[in-house]
DOMI-553032 format. One record per residue (C-alpha): x, y negated, z negated. Coordinates in steps of 0.1 Angstrom, whole numbers, padded with zeros to 4 digits, always signed. Layout:
residues N
XYZ...
This chain:
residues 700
-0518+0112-0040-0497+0143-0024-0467+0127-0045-0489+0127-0078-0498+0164-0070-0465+0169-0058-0452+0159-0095-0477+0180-0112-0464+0208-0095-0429+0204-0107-0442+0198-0145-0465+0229-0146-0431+0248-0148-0423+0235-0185-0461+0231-0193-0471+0222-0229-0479+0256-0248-0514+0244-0259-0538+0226-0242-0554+0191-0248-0574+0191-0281-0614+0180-0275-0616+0148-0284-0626+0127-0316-0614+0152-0340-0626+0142-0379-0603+0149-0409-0607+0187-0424-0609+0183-0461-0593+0210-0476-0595+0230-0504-0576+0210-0528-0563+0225-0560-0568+0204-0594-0604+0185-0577-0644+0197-0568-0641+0221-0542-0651+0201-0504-0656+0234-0486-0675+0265-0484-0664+0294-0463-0694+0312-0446-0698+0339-0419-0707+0341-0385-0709+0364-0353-0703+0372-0322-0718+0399-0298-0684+0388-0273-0664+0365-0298-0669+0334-0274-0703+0323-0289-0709+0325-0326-0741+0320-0346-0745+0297-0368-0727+0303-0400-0759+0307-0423-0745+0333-0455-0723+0319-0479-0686+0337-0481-0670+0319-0512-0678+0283-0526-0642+0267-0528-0629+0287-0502-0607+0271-0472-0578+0281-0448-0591+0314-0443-0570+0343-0426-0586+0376-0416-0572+0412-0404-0590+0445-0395-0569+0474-0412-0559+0502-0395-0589+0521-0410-0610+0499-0400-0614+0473-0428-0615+0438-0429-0585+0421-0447-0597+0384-0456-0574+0358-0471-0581+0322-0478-0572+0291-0503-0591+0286-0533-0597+0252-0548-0595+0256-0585-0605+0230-0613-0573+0237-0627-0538+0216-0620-0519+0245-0638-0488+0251-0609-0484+0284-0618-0521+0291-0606-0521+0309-0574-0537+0292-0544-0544+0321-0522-0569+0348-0527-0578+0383-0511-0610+0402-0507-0617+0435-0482-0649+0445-0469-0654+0487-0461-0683+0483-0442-0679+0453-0412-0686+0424-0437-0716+0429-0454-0701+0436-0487-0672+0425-0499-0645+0430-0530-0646+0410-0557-0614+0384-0551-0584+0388-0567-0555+0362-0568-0526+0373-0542-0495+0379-0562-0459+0377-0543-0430+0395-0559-0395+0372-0556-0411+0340-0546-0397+0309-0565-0405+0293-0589-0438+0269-0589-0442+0263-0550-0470+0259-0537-0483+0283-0516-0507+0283-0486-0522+0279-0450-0520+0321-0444-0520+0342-0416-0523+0381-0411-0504+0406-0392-0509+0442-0389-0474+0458-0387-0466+0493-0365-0457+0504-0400-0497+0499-0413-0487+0477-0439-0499+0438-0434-0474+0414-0431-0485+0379-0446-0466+0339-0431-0478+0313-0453-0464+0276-0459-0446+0269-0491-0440+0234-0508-0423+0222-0537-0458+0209-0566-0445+0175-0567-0448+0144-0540-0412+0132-0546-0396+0169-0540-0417+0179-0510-0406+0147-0495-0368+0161-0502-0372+0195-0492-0403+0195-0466-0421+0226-0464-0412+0267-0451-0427+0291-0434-0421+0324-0453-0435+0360-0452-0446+0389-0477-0460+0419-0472-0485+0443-0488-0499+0473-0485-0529+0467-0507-0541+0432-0497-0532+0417-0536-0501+0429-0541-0467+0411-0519-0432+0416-0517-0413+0385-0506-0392+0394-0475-0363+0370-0479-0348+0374-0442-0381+0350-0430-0377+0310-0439-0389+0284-0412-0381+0249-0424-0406+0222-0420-0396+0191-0425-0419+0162-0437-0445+0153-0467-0478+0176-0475-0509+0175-0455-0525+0148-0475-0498+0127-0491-0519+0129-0525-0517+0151-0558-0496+0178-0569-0523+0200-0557-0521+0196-0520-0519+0219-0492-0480+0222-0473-0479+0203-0444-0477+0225-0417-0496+0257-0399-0489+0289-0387-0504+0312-0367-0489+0352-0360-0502+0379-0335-0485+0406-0316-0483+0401-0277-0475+0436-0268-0436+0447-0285-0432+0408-0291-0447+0390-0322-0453+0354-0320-0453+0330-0342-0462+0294-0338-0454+0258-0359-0473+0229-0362-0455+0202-0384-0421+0184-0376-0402+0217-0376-0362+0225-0379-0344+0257-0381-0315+0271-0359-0336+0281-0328-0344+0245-0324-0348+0208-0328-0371+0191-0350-0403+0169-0338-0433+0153-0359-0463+0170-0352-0450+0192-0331-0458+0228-0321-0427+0254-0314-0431+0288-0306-0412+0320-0318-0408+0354-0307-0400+0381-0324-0396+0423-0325-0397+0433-0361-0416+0404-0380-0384+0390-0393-0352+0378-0372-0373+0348-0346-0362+0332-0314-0375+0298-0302-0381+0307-0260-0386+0270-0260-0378+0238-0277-0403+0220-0294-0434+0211-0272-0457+0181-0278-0480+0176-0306-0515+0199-0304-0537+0219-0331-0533+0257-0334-0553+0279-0348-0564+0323-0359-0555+0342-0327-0572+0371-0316-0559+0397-0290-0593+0408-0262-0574+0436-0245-0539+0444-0238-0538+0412-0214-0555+0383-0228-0558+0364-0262-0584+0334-0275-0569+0311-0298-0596+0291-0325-0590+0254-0331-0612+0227-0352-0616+0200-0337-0646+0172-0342-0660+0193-0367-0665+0223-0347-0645+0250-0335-0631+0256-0299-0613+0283-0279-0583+0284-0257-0578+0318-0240-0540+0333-0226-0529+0360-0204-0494+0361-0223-0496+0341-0258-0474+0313-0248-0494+0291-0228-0534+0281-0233-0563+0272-0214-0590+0255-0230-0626+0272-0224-0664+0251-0220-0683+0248-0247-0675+0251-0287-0675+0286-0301-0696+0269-0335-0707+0234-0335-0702+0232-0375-0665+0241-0383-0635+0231-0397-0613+0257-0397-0619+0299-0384-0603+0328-0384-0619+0358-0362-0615+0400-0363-0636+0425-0347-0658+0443-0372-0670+0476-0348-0685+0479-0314-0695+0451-0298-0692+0423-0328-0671+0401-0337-0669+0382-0374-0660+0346-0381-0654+0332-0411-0653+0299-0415-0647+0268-0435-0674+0242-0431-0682+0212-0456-0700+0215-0491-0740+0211-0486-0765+0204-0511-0780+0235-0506-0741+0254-0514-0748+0241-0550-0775+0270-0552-0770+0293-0523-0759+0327-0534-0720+0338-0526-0711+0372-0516-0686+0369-0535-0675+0350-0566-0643+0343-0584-0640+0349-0620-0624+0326-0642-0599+0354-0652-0591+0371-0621-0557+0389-0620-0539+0400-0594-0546+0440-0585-0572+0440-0615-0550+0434-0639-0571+0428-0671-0558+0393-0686-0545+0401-0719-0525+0428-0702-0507+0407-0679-0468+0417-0683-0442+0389-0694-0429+0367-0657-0395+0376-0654-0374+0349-0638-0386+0336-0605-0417+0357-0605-0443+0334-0626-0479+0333-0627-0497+0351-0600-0466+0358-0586-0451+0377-0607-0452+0413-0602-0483+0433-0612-0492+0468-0618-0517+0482-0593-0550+0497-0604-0554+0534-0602-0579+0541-0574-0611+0539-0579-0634+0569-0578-0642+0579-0540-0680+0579-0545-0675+0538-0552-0657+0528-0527-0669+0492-0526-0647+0482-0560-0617+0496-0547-0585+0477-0543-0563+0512-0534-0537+0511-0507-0549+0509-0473-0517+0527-0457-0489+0550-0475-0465+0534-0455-0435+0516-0479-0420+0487-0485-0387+0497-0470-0403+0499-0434-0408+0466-0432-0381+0451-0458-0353+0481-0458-0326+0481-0482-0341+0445-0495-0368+0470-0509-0346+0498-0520-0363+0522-0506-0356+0543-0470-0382+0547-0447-0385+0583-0429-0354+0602-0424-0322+0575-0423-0306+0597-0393-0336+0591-0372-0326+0551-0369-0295+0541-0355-0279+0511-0375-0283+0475-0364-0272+0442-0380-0296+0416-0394-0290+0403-0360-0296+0435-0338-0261+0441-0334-0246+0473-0329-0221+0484-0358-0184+0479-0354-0162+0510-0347-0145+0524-0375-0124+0545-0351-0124+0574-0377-0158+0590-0363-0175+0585-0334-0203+0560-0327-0230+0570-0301-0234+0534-0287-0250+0543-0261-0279+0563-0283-0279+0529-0300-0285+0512-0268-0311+0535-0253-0328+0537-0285-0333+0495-0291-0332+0485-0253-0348+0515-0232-0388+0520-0228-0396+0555-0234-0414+0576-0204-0448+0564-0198-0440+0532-0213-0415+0512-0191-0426+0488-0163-0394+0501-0143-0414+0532-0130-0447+0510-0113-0409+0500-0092-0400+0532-0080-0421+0535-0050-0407+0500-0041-0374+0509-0043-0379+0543-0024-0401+0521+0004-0369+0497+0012-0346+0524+0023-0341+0515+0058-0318+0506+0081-0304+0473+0076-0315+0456+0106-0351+0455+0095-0347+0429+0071-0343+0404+0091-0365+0376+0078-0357+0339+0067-0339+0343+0034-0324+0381+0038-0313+0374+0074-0300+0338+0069-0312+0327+0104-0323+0294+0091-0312+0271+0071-0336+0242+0055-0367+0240+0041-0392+0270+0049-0417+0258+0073-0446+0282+0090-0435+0302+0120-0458+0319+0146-0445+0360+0148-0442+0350+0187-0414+0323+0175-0398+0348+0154-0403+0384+0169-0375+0399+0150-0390+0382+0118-0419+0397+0127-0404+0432+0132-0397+0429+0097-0431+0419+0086-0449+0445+0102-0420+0472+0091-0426+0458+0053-0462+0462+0044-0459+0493+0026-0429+0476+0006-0451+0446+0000-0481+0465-0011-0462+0483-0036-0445+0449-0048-0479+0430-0056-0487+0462-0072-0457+0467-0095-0452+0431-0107-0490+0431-0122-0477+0461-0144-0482+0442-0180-0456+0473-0193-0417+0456-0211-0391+0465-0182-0357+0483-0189-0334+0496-0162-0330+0533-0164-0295+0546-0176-0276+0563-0146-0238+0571-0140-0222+0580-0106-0215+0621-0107-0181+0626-0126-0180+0588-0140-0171+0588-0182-0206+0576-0199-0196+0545-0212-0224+0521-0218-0202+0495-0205-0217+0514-0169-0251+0506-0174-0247+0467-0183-0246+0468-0142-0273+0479-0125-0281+0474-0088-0309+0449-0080-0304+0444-0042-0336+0463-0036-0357+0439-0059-0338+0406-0047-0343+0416-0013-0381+0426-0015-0388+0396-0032-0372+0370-0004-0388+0390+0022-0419+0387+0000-0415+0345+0004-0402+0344+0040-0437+0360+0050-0460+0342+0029-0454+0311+0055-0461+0338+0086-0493+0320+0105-0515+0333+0132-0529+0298+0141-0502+0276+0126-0517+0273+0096-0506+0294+0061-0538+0302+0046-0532+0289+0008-0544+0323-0011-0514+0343+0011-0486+0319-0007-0503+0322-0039-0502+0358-0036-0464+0358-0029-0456+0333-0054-0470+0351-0078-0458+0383-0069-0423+0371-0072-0433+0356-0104-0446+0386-0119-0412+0407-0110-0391+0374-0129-0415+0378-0160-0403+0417-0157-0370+0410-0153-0361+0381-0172-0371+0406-0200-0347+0430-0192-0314+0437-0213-0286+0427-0188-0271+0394-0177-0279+0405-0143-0313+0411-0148-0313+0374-0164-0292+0363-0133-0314+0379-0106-0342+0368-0126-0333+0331-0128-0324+0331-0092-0353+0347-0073-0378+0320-0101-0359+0292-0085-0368+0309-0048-0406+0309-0061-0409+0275-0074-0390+0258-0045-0415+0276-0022-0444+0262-0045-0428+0230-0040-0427+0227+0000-0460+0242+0002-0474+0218-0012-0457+0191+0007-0464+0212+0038-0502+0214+0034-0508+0250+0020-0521+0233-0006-0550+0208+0005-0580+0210-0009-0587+0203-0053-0593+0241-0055-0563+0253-0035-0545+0227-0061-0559+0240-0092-0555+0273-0082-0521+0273-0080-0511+0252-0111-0537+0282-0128-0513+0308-0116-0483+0290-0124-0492+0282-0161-0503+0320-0161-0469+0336-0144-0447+0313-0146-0436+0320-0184-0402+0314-0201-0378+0339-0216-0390+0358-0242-0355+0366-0261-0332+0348-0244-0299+0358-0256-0311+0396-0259-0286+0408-0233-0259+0397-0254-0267+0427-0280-0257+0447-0251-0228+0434-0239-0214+0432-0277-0222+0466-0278-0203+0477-0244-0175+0456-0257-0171+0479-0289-0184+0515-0271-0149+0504-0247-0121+0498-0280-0134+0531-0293-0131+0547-0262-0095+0534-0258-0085+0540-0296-0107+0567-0309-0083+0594-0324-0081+0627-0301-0087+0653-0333-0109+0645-0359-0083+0636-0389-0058+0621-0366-0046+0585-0367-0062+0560-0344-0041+0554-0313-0040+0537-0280-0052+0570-0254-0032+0562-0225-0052+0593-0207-0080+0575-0208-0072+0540-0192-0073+0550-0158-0105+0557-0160-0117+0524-0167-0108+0514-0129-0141+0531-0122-0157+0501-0138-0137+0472-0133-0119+0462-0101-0084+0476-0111-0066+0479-0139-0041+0449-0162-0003+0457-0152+0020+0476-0168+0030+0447-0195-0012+0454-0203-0004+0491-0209+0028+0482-0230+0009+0458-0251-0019+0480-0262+0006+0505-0269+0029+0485-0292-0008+0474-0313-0009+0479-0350-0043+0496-0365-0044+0461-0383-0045+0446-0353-0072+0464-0333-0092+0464-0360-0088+0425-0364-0095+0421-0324-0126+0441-0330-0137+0415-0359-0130+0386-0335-0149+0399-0303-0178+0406-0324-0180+0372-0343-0177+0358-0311-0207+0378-0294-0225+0368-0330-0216+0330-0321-0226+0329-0284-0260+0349-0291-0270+0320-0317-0260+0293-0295-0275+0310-0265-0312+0313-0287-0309+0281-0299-0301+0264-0262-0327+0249-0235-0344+0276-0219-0331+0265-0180
């Protein structure tokens, strides 16, 4: 038995994303274009979005997939599939409605329209995300109409986004192969085959799979579910390869520490809840016993709505829908004779539409108007020719998040452009809940003397009595403040970033910061682990080396997040330290008893999470590398030629340990303008190159 534990243990580490779906699950019929609609959506809700009611009032007869938003003003965005008795492929699939006042009434639905997607593909399975920008940002699955070329070409993931809930505009940067047939195997009219879910987990969007999945950030796996991570919404990073095969489902954030997750399963629908979005714990109990599919947003204080897709009844033949779709809806209101000519690659209901004026302000319940004045070009740039805000506010990037090459005929500020994309502003940065720590460890030296700072022992940790160990000891009772302040800091849920500092008279180079010192953390955090086996009786109480493991845990999740290799260095390191103490406690008997057990794998699958960017800090160090050549080659008057500045190479030593030789000096000398410039193309491909491999790698 400790063996089998033992094992679990080690596997909690790389734990599946999403738990074990409840059993017997029955086939969802879905809304299927060209037959009688199967479904209904309804409504239901919550007073604490755990348990709903059941769904009683009928949304939309035909309705399936459904995907729901609250606006930034407090509307509800919903968005769903449609079954039409149509098999025309040009008919959109997807349609919108908004509701003013928390559900109860609702806009008549119009088909959504996306401007630049393809020709004829079937569009659906949506999901809703409400950008920093106000606009909403739309991932849906596309798939060619016809058996024979979605079994060529599989299905994507793509993305549009709107500021009126009708009206899309295809962002081209976001594709997400998925590789296999539709959902069904049947008609022309079936759904794609895969899912995908988006919500924000504080700066980071995530985005997860479900189908047999390939792209550059990964593998591919039937049935699988991968997770991506993003910043903006539209360049993703896989933290982890694909995991094993599970349902997903709408994701809805509680607070700024914990998120529930709706899956169908058996009919009904369930909830997982996390404390960081990339790994699930199923909770008791379904949230609606009758329930194929859900998607959940709060609708005011204290309530919660559902809606929901649920089977056709009898009674659904007669009920009466809040809402109803006419036979000749158009996209923004759009009368139907006055529906402009599809130009190419923009047919049917998605080609582009001209948007209503807005409705009279005394009937605010037929309005389709804009729910932000945000534009396109915050979320799309150039792609949507427009600028958003003043250009000079923005440093440039790549699509990447690279830092522009040098010209080396003006100055670049790289390291604006590095405090602006990598540095948390004042108020916002996990580094400051650190301070205190830092200030609390400096001692004298011979204080830390403990196991793993002192290297007294060698072997696996083992408990120790402080009469056994009295300079140990001296340690732990000179380090409580320092601990205190450690547990403290590494529950701060805050993104870390080093702060920027230069020793008085140093050059600011950014190439200075890519090094900051992290002896005080790696040293607080081994002291943390050497004490969390200190025992009174000769027994370590189990909650003390939960509390440590977690605490160096929490500082990993921190760092491992930060923009430096060092950061990811110290990071890897002091998680190894954590999870090889995990791993002898339980073989030493801190762990005992089924609830010591579970509580441990609990904070494990809670703290022990992967990377979220991994090769982030290479952004950094491309842009150090280029912030150095101008340095070195920048001309001395504005209007000059570029040129090797000899007057500034000794000033380098500062940062490296010494400087090349004189045949160094010669070389640089002797370079043509040509050939700086072509070194400068070669070192940033190559940064371009390792940071796609680096993304696309095994996590550990």
């Amino acid at each position: 038995m400790p063996r089998l534990l033992y094992t679990c243990i080690l596997l909690t580490c790389a734990a599946p994303a999403l738990a074990v779906d409840p059993p017997a699950p029955k086939p969802e019929p879905p809304g299927v274009p060209g037959t009688t609609p199967q479904t209904v959506l309804r409504l239901a809700t919550s007073s604490d979005g755990l348990r709903f009611s059941e769904p009683g009032e009928v949304f939309v007869r035909g309705g399936s997939a459904p995907a729901l938003v609250r606006l930034e003003s407090g509307e509800l965005l919903a968005v769903f599939e449609y079954a039409t008795k149509t098999d025309n492929p040009n008919k959109s699939s997807l349609y919108a409605s908004r509701s003013k006042d928390a559900g109860k009434t609702w806009l008549p639905p119009r088909p959504v329209g996306i401007r630049g997607l393809a020709d004829k593909l079937r569009i659906g399975r949506p999901t809703l995300v409400v950008m920093p920008s106000g606009l909403v940002r739309m991932y849906f699955t596309t798939a060619e109409p016809t058996d024979r070329a979605r079994a060529r070409t599989g299905a994507s993931i793509q993305s549009a986004v709107t500021r009126d809930g009708i009206e899309y505009r295809l962002d081209r940067q976001v594709r997400i192969d998925v590789q296999g047939k539709s959902s069904t195997g049947g008609s022309a009219g079936t759904s794609p085959a895969a899912r995908c879910v988006a919500f924000w987990t504080d700066k980071q969007m995530m985005l997860l799979v479900s189908g047999e999945t390939s792209s550059s950030a990964g593998g591919s796996r039937a049935g699988a579910v991968q997770q991506f991570t993003s910043r903006d919404g539209r360049t993703f990073w896989a933290p982890d390869r694909a995991r094993q095969a599970g349902s997903i489902g709408h994701v809805l954030q509680l607070d700024g520490r914990h998120w529930r997750m709706y899956i169908s399963s058996g009919g009904a629908i369930y909830s997982r809840l996390s404390s960081d979005g990339l790994r699930w714990q199923g909770e008791s109990g379904a949230c609606l016993k009758n329930g194929l599919d859900a998607a959940v947003a709060p609708a005011g204080k204290g309530k919660y709505l559902m809606l929901v897709a649920s089977p056709v009844s009898k009674q659904d033949e007669t009920a009466k829908a809040l809402v109803t779709i006419a036979a000749d809806a158009t996209a923004a209101g759009v009368a139907k004779n006055d529906r402009p000519q599809p130009r190419t690659g923009d047919v049917g209901a998605n080609a582009p539409q001209p948007v209503a004026p807005p409705s009279d302000t005394n009937t605010p319940s037929t309005s389709w108007d804009s729910f932000t004045q945000a534009d396109f070009g915050s979320e799309l740039g150039d792609e949507a020719n427009e600028v958003a805000g003043d250009p000079s506010e923005a440093l440039p990037s790549d699509a990447q998040g690279f830092a522009p090459v040098p010209d080396l005929s003006g100055h670049f500020d790289y390291i604006a452009w590095y405090e602006q994309n990598f540095i948390q502003p004042p108020g916002q940065n996990a580094y400051e809940s650190y301070r205190n720590v830092f200030a609390a460890m400096d001692m004298p030296d011979e204080v830390f003397r403990d196991r793993y700072n002192a290297g007294d022992q060698t072997g696996p940790p083992a408990p120790w009595r402080p009469a056994d160990q009295p300079k140990w000891e001296e340690c732990f009772q000179a380090q409580q403040n320092v601990f205190e302040q450690l547990r403290a800091a590494s529950q701060d849920p805050r993104p870390w970033s080093t702060e920027m500092t230069w020793p008085e008279g140093q050059d600011h180079l950014l190439y200075g910061c890519l090094l900051p010192s992290l002896n005080v953390m790696r040293g607080a955090n081994r002291a943390m682990m050497s004490q969390a086996w200190r025992t009174e009786t000769g027994t370590v109480p189990a909650e003390q080396m939960q509390d440590a493991v977690s605490t160096v845990l929490g500082t990993v999740a921190h760092l491992q997040n930060g923009t430096t290799l060092i950061e990811r260095l110290v990071a890897f390191a002091q998680r190894n330290l954590a999870e090889e103490n995990a791993r002898w406690a339980l073989k030493q008997g801190v762990f005992t008893s089924a609830a010591d057990i579970e509580a441990a794998l609990n904070m494990l699958q809670e703290r022990d999470v992967p990377e979220i960017e991994p090769g982030r800090w290479i952004l950094g160090e491309q842009a150090a590398h280029m912030d150095v050549i101008q340095y070195l080659f920048e001309p001395s008057q504005a209007g000059d030629e570029p040129r090797f500045r000899s007057d500034r190479w000794p000033n380098l030593s500062k940062f490296t340990n010494g400087l090349g030789s004189e045949e160094d000096v010669e070389a640089l000398q002797n370079l043509s303008l040509d050939e700086v410039r072509g070194s400068i193309e070669a070192i940033n491909a190559f940064h371009h190159e390792l940071k796609a491999n680096w993304d696309a790698s095994w996590p550990y």
